[in-house]
N, C-alpha and C positions, 0 to 999 in steps of 0.2 A: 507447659507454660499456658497461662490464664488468655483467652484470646485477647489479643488490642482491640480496642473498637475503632473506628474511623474518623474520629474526634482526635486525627493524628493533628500535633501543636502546627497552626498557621504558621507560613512562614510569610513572613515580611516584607512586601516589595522594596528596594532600599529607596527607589524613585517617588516613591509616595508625599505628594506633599502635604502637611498636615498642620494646622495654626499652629504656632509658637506655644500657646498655654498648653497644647495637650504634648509636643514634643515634650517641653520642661515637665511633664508629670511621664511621660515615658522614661525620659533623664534619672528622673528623682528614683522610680520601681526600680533601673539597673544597675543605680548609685547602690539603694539600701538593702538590694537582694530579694524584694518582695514581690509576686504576682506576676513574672516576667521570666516565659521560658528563657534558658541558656543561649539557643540558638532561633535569631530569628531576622535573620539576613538570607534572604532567597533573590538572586534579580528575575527570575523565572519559574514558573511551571508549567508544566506538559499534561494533556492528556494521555493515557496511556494504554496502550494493546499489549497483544500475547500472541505469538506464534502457535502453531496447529498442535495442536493434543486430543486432538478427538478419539474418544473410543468407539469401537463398534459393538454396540449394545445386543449383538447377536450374539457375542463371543463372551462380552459382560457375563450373560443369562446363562450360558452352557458351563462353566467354564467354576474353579473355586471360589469362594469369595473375595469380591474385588478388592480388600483390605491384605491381602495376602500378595498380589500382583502389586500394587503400589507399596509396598513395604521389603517384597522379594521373601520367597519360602520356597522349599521344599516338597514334592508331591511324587510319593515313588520313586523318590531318588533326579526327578526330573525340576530345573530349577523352573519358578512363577515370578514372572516378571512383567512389568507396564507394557514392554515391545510388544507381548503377543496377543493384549487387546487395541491396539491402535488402529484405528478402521484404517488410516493413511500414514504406514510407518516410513515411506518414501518421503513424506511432506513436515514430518517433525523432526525436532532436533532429535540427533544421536548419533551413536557410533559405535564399534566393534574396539573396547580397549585392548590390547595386547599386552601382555602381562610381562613385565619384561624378564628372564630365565634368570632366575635367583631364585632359588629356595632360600637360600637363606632368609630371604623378606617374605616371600611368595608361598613358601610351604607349595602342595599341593597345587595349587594354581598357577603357579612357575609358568611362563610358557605358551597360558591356556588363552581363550579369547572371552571375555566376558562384555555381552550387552549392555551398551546404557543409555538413556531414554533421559529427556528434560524440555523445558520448556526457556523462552526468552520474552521477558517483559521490558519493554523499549518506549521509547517520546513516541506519540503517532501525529497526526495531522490532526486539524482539530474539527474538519468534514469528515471525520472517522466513525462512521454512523454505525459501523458490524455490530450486533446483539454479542453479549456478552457470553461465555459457554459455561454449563453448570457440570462437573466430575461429576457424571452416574453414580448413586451412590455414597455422596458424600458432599460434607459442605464447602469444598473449594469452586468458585468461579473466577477462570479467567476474563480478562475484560479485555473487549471488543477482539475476540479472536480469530483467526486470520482461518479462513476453511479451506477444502480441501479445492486447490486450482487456484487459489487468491493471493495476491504476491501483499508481502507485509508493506502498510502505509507510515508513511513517516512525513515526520515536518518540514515544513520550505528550508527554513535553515538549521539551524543547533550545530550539528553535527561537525569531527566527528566526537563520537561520545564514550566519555569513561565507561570502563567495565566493570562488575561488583558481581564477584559472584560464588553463589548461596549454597552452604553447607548445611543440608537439616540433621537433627539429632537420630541417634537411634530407634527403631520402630514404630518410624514416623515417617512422613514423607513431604515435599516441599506443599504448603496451602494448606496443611494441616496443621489445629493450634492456633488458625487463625494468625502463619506469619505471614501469609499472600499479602493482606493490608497493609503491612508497613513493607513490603517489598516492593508494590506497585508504590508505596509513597516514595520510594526511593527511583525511581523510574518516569517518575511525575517531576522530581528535582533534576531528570537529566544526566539519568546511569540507564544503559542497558545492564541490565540484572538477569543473568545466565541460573536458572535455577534444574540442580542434577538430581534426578532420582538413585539413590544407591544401593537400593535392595539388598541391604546387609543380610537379610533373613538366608538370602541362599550360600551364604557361608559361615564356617564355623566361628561363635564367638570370640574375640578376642583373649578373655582371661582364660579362656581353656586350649590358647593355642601357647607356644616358644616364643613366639615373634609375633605381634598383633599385626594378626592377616587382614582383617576391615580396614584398619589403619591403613594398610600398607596401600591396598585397595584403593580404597577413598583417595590417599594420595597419590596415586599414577593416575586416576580418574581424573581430577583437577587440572592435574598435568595435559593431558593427553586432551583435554577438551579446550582448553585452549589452545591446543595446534590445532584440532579440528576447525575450529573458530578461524584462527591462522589461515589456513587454506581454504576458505570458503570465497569462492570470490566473491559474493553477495555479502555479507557479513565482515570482509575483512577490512572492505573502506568504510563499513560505518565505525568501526571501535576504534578509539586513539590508543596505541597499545605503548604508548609514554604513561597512560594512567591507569592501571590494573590493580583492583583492589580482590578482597575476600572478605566473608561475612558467614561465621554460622556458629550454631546452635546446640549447647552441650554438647556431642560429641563429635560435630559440627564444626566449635570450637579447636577441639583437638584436631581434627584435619586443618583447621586452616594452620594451626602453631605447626604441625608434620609439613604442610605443604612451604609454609614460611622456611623449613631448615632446620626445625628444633629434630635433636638427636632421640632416638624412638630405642628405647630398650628391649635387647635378647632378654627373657626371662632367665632361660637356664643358667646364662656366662655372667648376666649383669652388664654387656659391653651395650654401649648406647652409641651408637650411630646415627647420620640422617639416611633415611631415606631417600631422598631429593632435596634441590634447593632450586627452585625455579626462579628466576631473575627478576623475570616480566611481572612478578609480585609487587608491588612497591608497599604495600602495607596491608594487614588483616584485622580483621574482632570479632571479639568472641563474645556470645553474652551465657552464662552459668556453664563457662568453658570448662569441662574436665579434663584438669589437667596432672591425675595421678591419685591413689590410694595406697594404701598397702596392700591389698588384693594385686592391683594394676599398678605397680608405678612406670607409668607408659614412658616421661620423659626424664625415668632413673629415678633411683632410688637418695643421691640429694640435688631431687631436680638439674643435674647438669645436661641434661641437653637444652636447657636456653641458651645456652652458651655461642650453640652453630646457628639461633636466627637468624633469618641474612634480611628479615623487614621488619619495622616498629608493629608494635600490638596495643590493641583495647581491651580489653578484657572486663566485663563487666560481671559482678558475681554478688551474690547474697553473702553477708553476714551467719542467716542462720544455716545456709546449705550443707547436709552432709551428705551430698552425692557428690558435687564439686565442691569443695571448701575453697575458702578465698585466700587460703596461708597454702595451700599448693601452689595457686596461681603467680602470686606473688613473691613467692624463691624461685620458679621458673624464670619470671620478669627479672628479677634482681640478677639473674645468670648472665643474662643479655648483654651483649654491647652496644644497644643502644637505647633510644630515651623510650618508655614507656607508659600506658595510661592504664592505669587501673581504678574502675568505678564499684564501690560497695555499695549495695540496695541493701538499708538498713532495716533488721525486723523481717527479710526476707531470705525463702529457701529455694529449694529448686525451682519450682512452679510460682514463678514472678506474678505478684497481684495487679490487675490492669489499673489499677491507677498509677502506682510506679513501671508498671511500663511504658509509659508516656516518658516519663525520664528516660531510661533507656533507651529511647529510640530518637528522646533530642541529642541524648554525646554523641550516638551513631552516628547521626546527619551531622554534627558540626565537625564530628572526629576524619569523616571521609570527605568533608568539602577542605581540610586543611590538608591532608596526605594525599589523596587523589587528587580533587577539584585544585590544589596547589592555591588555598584562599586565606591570605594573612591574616584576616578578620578572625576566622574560623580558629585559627592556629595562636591567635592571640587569647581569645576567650579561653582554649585551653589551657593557656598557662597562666594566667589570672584568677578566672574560677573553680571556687570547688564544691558546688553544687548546683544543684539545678532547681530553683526554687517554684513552689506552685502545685509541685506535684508532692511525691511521698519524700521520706529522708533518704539521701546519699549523699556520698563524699567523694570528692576524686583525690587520686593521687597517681603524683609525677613518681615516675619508679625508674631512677637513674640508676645505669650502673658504675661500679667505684672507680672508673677511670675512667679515660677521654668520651665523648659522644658523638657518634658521628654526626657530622653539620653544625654542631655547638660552635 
């Protein structure tokens, strides 16, 4: 994906008083659809920090290239991962997943204990003076982040605060692609955003395995990090865990639909099962979600695992995409029992042009302040419009399934 710039769409204060002549020309742009983001009702924003990810630049310098440790690889048979350059791996998020004893999901990994390493961007105070910290080696910077001995700062009040949290695509890693900007934007609106490094590279790919073992992965990862989350006593009275959202990124996408409950295909048999169905989800999106090929058809071959979603989805996807196409996406939706949101980026393929990713990133914020944030406003716009004018062309569509909906 093309990076966002920081020219993320203002959001609104609703409290704003403004002369009457220039309201009525506000009135008039939302009446005729012209020059007026989708979403643009915020009663707040936050300055925003980053818990501890510091590398030890000793271990940087000796050690393979650091694109290999944030992505996960192989090196003589010994896995490369984020954990083993962390100058303070005591003081960063993470944890020892356990893999729960299924081959049949698990393949090889049945069993095993596999490392994972991420970060949390949260509301902070707004005396939150900490320098910002620059990934050695790379263009992500976390902001104002939290060092090693410094307990994370936070606002007098907000709290507590929904959860959103981030699935990046394959051989790639969270801040890369430039999604750090619209992740802290979303952390600025008053989500902690839990973002996981997956290091797919230390396992084998999905289309050469029976059962997609990253998949499988990535979703007991999700899982398993919000119980760590759960049990944190630090951590556990800031998140409101009535409001748990998911958010990620081509195949990103696909873990949040697996993590959501969508039924994940044996190769060999064709049987589609879930893998999990986590509760505390209450809705996910996807933006250029892969959601099946004929190489891969991850969730069956006619899309029937939508069928076991147990939360609503977004699914945001290119028209011209042929790594995720948008008529995958949308038999999956159609599968579903319940109500769904699907946004086409017209003229657009996998690697979304930064000026319609500004669109994408306004359904984002309006789609999780209606599903999460629980904001009528939000949840109205959704079903009213179906574009997002100002930016490049898209279309939304409501993607019902043929009977009842839940909450309808």
């Amino acid at each position: 994906m093309s990076p966002p710039t920081r020219e993320f769409r203002a959001l609104r204060n609703r409290r704003r008083i403004v002369p009457v002549m220039a309201l009525l020309a506000i009135l008039l742009m939302v009446v005729s659809g012209l020059g007026c983001p989708v979403w643009a009702a915020q009663d707040r924003t936050w300055p925003v920090a980053s818990t501890n990810l510091e590398l030890d630049e000793t271990l940087v310098a000796q050690g393979a290239g650091l694109y290999d440790y944030l992505i996960g690889g192989l090196s003589g048979g010994e896995p490369l991962y984020l954990k083993n350059l962390l100058a303070s791996p005591e003081e960063a998020f993470g944890f020892t997943l356990l893999v729960p004893y299924d081959a049949a999901l698990f393949l090889d990994q049945a069993g095993q204990e596999v490392e994972v390493s991420g970060f949390l961007l949260h509301p902070t105070s707004a005396d939150n003076d900490r320098p910002d910290y620059a990934l050695p080696g790379s263009d992500t910077v976390l902001p104002r982040m939290s060092r090693a001995g410094q307990e994370d700062l936070w606002p007098d009040d907000g709290g507590p605060w929904p959860l959103l949290v981030y699935s990046h695509g394959l051989s790639i890693f969270p801040g890369e692609a430039g999604e750090l900007d619209f992740l802290a934007e979303l952390a600025s609106q008053g989500y902690i955003v839990l973002c996981l490094f997956h290091g797919d590279g230390r396992f084998a790919p999905d289309y050469k395995t029976k059962h997609p073992l990253q998949l499988a992965l990535r979703t007991a990862t999700l899982k398993q990090a919000l119980d760590r989350l759960e049990a944190d006593p630090l951590w556990a009275p800031r998140i409101d865990w009535s409001r748990v959202g998911g958010l990620g990124v081509s195949y990103g996408g696909t873990s949040m639909l697996a993590w959501s409950g969508a039924g994940v295909i044996e190769l060999e048999t064709g049987l589609v099962t879930p893998i999990l169905s986590d509760p505390r989800l209450k809705a996910s999106a996807g933006v250029v979600t892969f959601s099946g090929s004929p190489l891969l058809p991850v969730f069956g071959r006619s899309l029937e695992g939508g069928e076991t979603l147990s939360a609503p989805q977004m699914i945001i996807c290119g028209d011209g995409d042929l790594i995720a196409p948008c008529g995958y996406s949308r038999a999956l939706l159609k599968n579903s029992t319940w109500r769904n949101y699907l946004v086409t980026l017209l003229d657009q393929d996998h690697f979304v042009g930064e000026a319609i990713q500004k669109d994408a990133e306004d359904w984002l914020s309006v789609y999780f302040a209606a599903f999460i944030k629980n904001d009528r406003e939000a949840l109205e716009i959704l079903h009213t419009r179906t574009s997002n004018p100002g930016g490049g062309d898209d279309l939304l569509e409501i993607v019902d399934p043929p009977h009842n909906i839940p909450g309808d």
